[in-house]
N, C-alpha and C positions, 0 to 999 in steps of 0.2 A: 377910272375910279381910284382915287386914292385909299390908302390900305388902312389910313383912319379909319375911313366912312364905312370901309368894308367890315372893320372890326366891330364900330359902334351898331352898326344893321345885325353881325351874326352874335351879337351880344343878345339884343334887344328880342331875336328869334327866340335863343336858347331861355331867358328870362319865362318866353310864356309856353314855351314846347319841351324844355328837359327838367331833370332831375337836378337837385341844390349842386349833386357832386359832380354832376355834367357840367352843371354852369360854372363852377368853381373849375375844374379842369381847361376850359374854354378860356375863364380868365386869365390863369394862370399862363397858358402857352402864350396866347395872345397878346398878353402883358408883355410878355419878351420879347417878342416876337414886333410888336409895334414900339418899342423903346430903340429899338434899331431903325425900322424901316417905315414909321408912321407917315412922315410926309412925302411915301415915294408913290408914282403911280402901280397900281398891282403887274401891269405888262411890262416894267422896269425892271422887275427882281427876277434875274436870272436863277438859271437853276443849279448852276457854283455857289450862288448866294443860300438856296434855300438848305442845300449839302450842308455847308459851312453852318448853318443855324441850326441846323442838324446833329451834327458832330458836337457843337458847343453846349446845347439843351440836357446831351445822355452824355456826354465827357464826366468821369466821377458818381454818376451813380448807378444805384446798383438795378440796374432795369435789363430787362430780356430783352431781346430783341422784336418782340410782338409789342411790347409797352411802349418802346421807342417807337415804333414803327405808326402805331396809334396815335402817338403826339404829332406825328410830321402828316400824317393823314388827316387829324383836323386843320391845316393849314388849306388843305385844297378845296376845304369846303365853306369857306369864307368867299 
């Protein structure tokens, strides 16, 4: 599966199963997160890669470690 379709599918979940700010969070991570890697297969993106998107996401702001950690945690649930 490409990580479009995976995006467009855990969008479409969250639309009818979470909260505005859940959804908006989803989007937001996802946003970045598919403007790098939307045409690749999801078993293509190593895990150097997912680091690196990692590091770039909380690089400059001012988030705990539980905040970061949460954003890279909705990545596995897609």
């Amino acid at each position: 599966m490409k990580v479009a379709d995976a995006i467009t599918y855990c969008i479409q979940y969250h639309k009818i199963n979470s909260r505005p700010n859940t959804l908006a969070n989803y989007r937001f991570l996802l946003g970045k997160f598919g403007n790098i890697y939307n045409d690749r297969a999801i078993d293509s993106i190593s895990t150097e890669e997912i680091i690196a998107f990692w590091a770039d996401i909380t690089e400059g702001e001012n988030k705990t470690p539980n905040e970061a950690d949460t954003r890279v945690c909705q990545l596995f649930f897609i």
